[in-house]
mmCIF file of the C-alpha atoms, coordinates in Angstrom:
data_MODEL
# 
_entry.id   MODEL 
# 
loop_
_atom_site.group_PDB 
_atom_site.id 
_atom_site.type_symbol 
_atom_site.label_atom_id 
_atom_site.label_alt_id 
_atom_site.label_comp_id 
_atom_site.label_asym_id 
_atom_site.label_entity_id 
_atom_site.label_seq_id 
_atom_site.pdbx_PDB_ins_code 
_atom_site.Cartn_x 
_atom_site.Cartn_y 
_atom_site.Cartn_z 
_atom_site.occupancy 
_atom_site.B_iso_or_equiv 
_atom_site.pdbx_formal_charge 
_atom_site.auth_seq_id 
_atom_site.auth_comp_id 
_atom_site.auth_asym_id 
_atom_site.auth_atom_id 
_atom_site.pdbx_PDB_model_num 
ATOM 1   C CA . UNK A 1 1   ? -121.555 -39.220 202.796 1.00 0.00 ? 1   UNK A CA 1 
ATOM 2   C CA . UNK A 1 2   ? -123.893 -39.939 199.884 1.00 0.00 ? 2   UNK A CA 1 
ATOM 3   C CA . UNK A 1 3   ? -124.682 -37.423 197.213 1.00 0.00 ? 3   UNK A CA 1 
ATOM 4   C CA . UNK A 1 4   ? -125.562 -34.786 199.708 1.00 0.00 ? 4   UNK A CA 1 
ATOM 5   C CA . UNK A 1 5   ? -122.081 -33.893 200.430 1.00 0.00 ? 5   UNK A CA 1 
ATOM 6   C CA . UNK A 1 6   ? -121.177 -33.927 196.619 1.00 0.00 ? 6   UNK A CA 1 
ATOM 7   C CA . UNK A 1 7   ? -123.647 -31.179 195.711 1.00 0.00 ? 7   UNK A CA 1 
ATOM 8   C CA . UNK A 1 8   ? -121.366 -28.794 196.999 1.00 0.00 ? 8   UNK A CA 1 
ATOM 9   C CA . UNK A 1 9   ? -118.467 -29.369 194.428 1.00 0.00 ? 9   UNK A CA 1 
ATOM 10  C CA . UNK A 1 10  ? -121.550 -29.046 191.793 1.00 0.00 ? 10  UNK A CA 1 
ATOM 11  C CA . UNK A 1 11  ? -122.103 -26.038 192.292 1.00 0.00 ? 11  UNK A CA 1 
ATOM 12  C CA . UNK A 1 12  ? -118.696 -24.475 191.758 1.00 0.00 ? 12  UNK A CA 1 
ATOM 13  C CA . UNK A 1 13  ? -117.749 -26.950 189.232 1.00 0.00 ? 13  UNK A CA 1 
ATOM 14  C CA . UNK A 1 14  ? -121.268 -26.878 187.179 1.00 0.00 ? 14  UNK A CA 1 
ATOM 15  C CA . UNK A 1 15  ? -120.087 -22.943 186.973 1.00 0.00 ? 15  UNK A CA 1 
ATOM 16  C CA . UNK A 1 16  ? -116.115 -23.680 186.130 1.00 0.00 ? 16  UNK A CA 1 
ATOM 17  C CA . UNK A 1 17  ? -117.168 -26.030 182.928 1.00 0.00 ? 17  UNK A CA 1 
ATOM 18  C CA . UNK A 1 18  ? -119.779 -23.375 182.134 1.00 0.00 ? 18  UNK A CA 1 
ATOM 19  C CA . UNK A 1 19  ? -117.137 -20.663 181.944 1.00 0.00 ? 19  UNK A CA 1 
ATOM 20  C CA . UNK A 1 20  ? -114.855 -23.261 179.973 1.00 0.00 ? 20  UNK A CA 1 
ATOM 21  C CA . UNK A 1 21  ? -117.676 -24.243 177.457 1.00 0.00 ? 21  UNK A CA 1 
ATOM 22  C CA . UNK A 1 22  ? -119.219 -20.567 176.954 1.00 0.00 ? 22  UNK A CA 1 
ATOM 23  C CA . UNK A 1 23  ? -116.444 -19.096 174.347 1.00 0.00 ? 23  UNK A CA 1 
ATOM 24  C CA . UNK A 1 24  ? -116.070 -22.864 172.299 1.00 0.00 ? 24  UNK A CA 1 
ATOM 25  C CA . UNK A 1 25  ? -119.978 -22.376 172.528 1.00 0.00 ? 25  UNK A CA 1 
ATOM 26  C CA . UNK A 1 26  ? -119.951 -19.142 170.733 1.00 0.00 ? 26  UNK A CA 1 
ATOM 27  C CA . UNK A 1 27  ? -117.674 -19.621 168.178 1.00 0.00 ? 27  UNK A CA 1 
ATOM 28  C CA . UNK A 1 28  ? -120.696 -21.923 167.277 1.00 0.00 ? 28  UNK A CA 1 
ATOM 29  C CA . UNK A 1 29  ? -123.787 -20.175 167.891 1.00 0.00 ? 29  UNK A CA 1 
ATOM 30  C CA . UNK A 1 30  ? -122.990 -16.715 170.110 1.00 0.00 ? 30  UNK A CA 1 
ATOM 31  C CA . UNK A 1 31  ? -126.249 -16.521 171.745 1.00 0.00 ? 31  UNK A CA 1 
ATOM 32  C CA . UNK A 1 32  ? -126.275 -20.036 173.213 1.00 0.00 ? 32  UNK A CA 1 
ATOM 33  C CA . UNK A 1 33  ? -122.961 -19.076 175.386 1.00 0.00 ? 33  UNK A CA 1 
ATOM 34  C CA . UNK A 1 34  ? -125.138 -17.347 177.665 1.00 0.00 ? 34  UNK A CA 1 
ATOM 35  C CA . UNK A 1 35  ? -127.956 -19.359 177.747 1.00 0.00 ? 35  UNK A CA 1 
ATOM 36  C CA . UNK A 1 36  ? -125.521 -22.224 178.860 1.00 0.00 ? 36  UNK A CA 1 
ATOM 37  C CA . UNK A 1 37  ? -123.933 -20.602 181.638 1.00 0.00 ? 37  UNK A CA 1 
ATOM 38  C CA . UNK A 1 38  ? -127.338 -19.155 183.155 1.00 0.00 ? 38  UNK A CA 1 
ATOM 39  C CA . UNK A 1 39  ? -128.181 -23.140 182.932 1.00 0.00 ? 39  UNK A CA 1 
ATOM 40  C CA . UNK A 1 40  ? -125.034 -23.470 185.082 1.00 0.00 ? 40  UNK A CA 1 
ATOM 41  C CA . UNK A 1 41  ? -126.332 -20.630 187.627 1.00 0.00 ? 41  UNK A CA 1 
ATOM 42  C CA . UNK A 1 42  ? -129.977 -22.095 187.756 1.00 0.00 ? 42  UNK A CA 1 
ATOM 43  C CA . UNK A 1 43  ? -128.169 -26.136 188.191 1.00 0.00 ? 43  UNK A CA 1 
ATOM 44  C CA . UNK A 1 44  ? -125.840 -23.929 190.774 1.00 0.00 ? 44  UNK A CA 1 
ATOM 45  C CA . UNK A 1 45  ? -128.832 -22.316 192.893 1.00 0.00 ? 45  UNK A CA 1 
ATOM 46  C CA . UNK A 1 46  ? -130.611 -25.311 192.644 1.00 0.00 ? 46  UNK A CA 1 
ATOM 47  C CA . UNK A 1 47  ? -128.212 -27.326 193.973 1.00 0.00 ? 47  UNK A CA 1 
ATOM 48  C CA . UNK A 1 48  ? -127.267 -25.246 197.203 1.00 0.00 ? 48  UNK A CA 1 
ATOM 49  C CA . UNK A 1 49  ? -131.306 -24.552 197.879 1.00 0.00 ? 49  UNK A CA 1 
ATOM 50  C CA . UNK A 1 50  ? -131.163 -28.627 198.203 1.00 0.00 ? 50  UNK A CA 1 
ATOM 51  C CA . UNK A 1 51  ? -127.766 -28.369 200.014 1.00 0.00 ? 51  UNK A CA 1 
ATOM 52  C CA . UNK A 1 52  ? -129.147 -25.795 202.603 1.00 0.00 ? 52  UNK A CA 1 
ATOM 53  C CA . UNK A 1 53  ? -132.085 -27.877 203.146 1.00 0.00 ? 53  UNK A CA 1 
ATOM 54  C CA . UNK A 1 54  ? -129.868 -31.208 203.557 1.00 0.00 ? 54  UNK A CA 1 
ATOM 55  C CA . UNK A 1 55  ? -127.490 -29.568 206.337 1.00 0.00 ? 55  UNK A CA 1 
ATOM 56  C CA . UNK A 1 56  ? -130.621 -27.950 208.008 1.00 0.00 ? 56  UNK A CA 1 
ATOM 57  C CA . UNK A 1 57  ? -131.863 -31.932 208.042 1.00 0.00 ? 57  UNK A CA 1 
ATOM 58  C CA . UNK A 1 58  ? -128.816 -33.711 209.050 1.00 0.00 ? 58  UNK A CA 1 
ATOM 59  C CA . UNK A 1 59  ? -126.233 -31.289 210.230 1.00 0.00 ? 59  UNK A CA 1 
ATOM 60  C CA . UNK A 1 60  ? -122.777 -30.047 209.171 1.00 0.00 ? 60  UNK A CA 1 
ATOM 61  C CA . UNK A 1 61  ? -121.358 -31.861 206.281 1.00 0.00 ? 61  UNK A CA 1 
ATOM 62  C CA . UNK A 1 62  ? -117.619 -32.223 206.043 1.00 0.00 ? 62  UNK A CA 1 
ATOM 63  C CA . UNK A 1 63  ? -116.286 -32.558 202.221 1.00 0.00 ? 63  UNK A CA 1 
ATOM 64  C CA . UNK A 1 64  ? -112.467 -33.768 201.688 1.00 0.00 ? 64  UNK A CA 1 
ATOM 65  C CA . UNK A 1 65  ? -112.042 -33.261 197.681 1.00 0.00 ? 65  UNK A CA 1 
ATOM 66  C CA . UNK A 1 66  ? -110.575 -36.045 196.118 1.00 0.00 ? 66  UNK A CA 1 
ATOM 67  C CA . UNK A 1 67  ? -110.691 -37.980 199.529 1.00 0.00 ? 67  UNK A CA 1 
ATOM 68  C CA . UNK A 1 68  ? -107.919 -36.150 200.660 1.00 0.00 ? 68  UNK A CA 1 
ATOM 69  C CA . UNK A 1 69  ? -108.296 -35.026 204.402 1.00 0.00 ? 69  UNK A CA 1 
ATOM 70  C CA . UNK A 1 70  ? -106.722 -32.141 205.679 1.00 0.00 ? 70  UNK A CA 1 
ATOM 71  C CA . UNK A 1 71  ? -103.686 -30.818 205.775 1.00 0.00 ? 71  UNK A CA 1 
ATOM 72  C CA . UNK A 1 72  ? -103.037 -32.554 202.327 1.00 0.00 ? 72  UNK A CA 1 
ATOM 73  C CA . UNK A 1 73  ? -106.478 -31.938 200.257 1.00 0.00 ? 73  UNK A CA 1 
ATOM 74  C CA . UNK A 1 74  ? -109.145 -29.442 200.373 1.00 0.00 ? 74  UNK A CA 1 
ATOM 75  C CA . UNK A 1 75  ? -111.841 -29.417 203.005 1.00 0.00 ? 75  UNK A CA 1 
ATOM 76  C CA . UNK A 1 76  ? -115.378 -28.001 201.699 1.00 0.00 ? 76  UNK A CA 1 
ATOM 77  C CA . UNK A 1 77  ? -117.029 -27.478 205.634 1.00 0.00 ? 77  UNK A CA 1 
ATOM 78  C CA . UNK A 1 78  ? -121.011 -26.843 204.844 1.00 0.00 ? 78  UNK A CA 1 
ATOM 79  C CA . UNK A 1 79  ? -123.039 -25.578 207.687 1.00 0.00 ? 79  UNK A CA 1 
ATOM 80  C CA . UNK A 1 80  ? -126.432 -23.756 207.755 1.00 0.00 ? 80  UNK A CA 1 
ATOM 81  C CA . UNK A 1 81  ? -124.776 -20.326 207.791 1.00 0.00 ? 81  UNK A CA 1 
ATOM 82  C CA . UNK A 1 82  ? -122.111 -20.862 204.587 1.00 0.00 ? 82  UNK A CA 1 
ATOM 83  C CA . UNK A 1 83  ? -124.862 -23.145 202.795 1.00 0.00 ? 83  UNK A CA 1 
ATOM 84  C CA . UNK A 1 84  ? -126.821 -19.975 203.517 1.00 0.00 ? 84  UNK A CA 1 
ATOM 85  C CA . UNK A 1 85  ? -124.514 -17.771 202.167 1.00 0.00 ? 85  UNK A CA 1 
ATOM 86  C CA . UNK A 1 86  ? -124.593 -20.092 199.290 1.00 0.00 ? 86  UNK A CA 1 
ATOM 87  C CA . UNK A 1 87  ? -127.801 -19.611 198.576 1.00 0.00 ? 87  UNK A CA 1 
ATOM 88  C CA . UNK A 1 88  ? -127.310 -15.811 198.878 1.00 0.00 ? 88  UNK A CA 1 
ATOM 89  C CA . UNK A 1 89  ? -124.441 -15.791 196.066 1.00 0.00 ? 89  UNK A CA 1 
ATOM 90  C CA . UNK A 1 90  ? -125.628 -18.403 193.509 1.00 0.00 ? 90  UNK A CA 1 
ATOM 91  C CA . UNK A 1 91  ? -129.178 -16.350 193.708 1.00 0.00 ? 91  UNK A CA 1 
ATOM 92  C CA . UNK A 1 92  ? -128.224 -12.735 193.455 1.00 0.00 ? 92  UNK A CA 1 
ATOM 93  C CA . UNK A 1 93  ? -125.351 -13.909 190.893 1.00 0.00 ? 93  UNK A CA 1 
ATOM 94  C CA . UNK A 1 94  ? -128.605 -15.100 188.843 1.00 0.00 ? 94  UNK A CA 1 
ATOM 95  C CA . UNK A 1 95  ? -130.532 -12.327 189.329 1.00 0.00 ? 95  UNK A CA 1 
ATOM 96  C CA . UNK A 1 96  ? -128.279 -10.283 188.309 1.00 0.00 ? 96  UNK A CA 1 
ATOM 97  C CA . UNK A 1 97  ? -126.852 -12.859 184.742 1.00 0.00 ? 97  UNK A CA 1 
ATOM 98  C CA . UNK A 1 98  ? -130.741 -12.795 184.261 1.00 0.00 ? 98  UNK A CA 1 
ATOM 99  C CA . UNK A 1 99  ? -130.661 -8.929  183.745 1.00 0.00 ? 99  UNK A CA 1 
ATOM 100 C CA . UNK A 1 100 ? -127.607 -9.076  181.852 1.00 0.00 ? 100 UNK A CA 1 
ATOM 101 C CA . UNK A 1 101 ? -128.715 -11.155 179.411 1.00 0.00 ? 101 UNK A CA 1 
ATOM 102 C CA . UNK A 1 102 ? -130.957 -8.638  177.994 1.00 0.00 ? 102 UNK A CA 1 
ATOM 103 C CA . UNK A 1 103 ? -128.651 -5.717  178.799 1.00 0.00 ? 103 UNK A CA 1 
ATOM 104 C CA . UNK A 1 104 ? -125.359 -7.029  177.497 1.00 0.00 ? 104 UNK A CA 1 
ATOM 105 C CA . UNK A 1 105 ? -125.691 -6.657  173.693 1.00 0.00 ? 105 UNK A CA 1 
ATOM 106 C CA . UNK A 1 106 ? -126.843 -3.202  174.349 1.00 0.00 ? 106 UNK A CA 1 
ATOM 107 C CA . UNK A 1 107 ? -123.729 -2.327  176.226 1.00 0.00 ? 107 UNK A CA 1 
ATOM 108 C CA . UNK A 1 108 ? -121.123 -4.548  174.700 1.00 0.00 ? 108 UNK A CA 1 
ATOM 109 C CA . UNK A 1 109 ? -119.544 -5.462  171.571 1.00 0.00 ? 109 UNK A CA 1 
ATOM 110 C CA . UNK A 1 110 ? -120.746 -8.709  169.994 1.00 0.00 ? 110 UNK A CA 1 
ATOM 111 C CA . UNK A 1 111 ? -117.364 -10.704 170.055 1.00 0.00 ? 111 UNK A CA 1 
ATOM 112 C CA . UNK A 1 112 ? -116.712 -10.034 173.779 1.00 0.00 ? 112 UNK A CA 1 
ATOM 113 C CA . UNK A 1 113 ? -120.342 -10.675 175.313 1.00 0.00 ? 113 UNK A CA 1 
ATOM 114 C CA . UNK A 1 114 ? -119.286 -14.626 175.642 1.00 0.00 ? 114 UNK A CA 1 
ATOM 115 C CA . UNK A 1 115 ? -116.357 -13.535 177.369 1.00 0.00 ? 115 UNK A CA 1 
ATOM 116 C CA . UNK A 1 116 ? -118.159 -11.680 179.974 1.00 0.00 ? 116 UNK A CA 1 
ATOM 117 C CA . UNK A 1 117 ? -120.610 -14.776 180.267 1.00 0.00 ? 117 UNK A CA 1 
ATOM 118 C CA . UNK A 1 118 ? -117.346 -16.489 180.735 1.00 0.00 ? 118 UNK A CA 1 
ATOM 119 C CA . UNK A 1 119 ? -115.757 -14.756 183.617 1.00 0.00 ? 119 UNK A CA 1 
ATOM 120 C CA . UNK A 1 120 ? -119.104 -14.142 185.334 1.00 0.00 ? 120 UNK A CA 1 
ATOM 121 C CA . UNK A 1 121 ? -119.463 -17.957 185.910 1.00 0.00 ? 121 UNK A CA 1 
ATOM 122 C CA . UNK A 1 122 ? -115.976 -17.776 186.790 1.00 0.00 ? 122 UNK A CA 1 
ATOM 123 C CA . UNK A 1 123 ? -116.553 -14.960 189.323 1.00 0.00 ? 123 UNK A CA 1 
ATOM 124 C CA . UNK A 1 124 ? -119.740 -16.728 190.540 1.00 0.00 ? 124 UNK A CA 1 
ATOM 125 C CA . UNK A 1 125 ? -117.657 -19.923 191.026 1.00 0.00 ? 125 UNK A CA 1 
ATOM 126 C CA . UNK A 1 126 ? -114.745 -18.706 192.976 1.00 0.00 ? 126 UNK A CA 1 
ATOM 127 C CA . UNK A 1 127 ? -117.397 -16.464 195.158 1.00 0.00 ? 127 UNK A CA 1 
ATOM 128 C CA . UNK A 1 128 ? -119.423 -19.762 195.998 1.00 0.00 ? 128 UNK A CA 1 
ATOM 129 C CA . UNK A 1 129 ? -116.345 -21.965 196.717 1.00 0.00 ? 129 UNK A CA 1 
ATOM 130 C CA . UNK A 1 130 ? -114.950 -18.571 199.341 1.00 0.00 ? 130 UNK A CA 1 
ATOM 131 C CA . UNK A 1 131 ? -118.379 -19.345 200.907 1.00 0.00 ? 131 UNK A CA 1 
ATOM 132 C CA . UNK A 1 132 ? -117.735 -23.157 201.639 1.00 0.00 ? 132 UNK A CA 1 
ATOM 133 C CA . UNK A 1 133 ? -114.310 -23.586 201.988 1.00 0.00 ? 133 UNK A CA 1 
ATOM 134 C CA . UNK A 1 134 ? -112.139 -24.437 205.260 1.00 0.00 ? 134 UNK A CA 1 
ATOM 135 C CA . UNK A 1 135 ? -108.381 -23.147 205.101 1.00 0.00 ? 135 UNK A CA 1 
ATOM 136 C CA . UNK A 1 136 ? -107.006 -19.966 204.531 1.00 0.00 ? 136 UNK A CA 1 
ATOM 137 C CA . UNK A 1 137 ? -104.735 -20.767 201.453 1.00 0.00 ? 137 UNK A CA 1 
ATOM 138 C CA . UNK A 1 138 ? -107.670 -21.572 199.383 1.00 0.00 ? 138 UNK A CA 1 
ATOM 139 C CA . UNK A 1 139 ? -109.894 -18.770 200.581 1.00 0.00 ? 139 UNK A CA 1 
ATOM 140 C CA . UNK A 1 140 ? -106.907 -16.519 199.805 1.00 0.00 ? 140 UNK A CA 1 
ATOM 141 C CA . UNK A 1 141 ? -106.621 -18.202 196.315 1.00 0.00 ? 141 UNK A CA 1 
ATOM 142 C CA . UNK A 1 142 ? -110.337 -17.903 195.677 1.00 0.00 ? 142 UNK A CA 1 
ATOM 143 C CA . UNK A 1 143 ? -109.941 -14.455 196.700 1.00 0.00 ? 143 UNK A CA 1 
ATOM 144 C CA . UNK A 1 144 ? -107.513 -13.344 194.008 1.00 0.00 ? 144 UNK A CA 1 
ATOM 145 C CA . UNK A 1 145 ? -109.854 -15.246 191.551 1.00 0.00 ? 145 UNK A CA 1 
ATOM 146 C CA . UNK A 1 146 ? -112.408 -13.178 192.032 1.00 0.00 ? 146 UNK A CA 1 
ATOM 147 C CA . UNK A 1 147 ? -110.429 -9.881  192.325 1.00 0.00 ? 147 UNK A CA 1 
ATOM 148 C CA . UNK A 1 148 ? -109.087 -10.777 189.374 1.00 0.00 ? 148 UNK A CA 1 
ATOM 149 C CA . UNK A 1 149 ? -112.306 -11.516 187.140 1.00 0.00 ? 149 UNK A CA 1 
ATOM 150 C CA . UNK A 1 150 ? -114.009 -8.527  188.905 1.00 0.00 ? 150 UNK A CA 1 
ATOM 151 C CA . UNK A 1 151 ? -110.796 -6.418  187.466 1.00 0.00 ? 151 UNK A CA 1 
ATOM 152 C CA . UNK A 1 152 ? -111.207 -8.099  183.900 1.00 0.00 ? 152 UNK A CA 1 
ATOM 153 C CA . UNK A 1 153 ? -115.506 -7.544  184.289 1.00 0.00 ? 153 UNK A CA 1 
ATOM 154 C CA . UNK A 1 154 ? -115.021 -4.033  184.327 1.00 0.00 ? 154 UNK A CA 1 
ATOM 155 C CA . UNK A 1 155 ? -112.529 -3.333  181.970 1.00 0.00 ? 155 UNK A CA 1 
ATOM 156 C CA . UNK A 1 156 ? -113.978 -5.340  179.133 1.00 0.00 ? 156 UNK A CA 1 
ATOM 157 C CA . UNK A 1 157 ? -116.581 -2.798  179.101 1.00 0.00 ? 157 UNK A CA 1 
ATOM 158 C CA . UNK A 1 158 ? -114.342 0.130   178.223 1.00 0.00 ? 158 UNK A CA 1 
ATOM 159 C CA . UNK A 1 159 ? -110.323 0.181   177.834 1.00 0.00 ? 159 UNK A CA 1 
ATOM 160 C CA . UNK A 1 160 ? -109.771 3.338   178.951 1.00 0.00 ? 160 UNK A CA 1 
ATOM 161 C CA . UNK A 1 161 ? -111.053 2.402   182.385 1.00 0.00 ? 161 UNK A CA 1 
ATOM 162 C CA . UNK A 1 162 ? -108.508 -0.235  183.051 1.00 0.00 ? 162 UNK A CA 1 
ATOM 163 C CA . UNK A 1 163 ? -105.883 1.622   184.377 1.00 0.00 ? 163 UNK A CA 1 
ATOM 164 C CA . UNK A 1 164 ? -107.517 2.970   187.158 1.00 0.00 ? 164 UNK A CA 1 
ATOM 165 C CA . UNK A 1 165 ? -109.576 -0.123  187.849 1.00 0.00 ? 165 UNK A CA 1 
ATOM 166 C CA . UNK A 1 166 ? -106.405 -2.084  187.689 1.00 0.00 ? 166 UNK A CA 1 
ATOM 167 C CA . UNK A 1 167 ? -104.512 0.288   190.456 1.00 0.00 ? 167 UNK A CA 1 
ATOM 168 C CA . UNK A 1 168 ? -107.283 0.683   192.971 1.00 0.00 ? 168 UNK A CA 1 
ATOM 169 C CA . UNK A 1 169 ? -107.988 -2.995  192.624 1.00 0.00 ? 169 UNK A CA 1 
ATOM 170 C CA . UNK A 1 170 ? -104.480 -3.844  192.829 1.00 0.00 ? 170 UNK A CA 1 
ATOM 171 C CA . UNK A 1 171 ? -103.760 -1.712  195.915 1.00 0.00 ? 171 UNK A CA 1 
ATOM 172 C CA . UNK A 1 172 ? -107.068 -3.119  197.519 1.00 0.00 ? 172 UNK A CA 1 
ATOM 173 C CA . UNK A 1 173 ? -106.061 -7.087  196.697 1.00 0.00 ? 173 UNK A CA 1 
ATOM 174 C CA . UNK A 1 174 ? -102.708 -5.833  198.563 1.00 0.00 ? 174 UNK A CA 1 
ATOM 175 C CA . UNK A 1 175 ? -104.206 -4.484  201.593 1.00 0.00 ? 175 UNK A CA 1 
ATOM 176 C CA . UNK A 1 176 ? -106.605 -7.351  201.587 1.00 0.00 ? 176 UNK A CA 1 
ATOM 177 C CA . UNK A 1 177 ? -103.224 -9.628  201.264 1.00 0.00 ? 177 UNK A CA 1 
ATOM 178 C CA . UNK A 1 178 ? -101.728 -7.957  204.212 1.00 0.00 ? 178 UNK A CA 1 
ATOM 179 C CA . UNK A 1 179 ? -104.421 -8.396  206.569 1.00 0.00 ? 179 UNK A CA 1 
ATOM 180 C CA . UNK A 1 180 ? -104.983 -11.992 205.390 1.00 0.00 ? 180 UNK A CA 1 
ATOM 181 C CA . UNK A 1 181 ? -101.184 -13.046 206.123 1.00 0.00 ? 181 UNK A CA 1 
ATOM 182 C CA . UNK A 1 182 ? -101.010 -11.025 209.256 1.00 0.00 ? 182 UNK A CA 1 
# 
C-alpha cells in the first residue's frame, strides 16, 4: 500500500492530536493554540489534495486500520468522489478557522477561545473520517461526534443558548438515529 494509503489516517489524526495539544498549548502561550491547529488543517488539506490526486492516479485505495480487515477493524475506502469530498471539508473547514482566527477574540472570552480551536479540529476530524469511512457503526459514531461538538460550538458562545440548541439538536441526532438504524 505504501504511504499513499496512510495519508488518509493523517488527516483525521493530524486534526485529533491538534485538538488534544491546543488547550496544554494555551495554558502556555494562548495564541499559539490556534496557530497549531490551523497547522493541523493546512497538514490536513494538504494531505487529501495529494490523496485525491493519488486515487485519481492509481485507483481506489482500501485502508484496514491497524491491519485489521473487516468485520473486525475499521475500513477507510478512498475513491475519487469521498477523497473529493475530502478535499471539500478539510478546505472550507480552513477557510472558515482562517476567518475565525481574527474573529474569535472579538466574539469570545479569552479563556475559552482554545477550547473552540479545540473542538473545531475535533469537528473537522470526525467530518473528514464520515467522508472516508466504510461501515455504518463508525459513520454513525462519527456522526454523534460531530453533533456533539457542533452542540458544544454553539453554546460556548453564549449559555443562554444551550438549551434550545441542545433540544433541537438532540431531537435532530434522534431522528437522524432512527433513519440510520432503520
Amino acid at each position: 500500500m505504501g504511504f499513499t494509503g496512510h495519508l488518509s489516517v493523517y488527516a483525521a489524526v493530524s486534526l485529533l492530536i491538534s485538538a488534544f495539544a491546543a488547550p496544554l498549548v494555551a495554558r502556555w502561550r494562548p495564541v499559539l493554540s490556534g496557530y497549531l491547529v490551523l497547522a493541523a488543517l493546512v497538514f490536513s488539506f494538504i494531505t487529501s489534495v495529494f490523496l485525491l490526486k493519488s486515487v485519481i492516479d492509481v485507483g481506489t485505495i482500501a485502508y484496514f486500520m491497524g491491519g485489521w480487515a473487516p468485520p473486525w477493524g475499521i475500513e477507510l475506502i478512498i475513491d475519487p468522489l469521498r477523497a473529493y469530498m475530502l478535499v471539500i471539508v478539510t478546505g472550507i473547514s480552513l477557510w472558515i478557522f482562517i476567518y475565525a482566527l481574527r474573529d474569535l477574540e472579538h466574539e469570545l472570552k479569552e479563556e475559552v477561545i482554545c477550547w473552540y480551536h479545540s473542538l473545531y479540529a475535533i469537528l473537522t476530524a470526525s467530518m473528514a473520517v464520515m467522508a472516508l469511512t466504510n461501515d455504518l457503526f463508525n459513520l454513525f459514531v462519527m456522526m454523534e461526534i460531530c453533533a456533539i461538538t457542533a452542540c458544544a460550538l454553539i453554546t460556548i458562545k453564549r449559555k443562554s443558548a444551550s438549551k434550545p440548541v441542545l433540544i433541537i439538536l438532540s431531537s435532530a441526532r434522534w431522528v437522524a438515529d432512527v433513519f440510520c438504524l432503520a
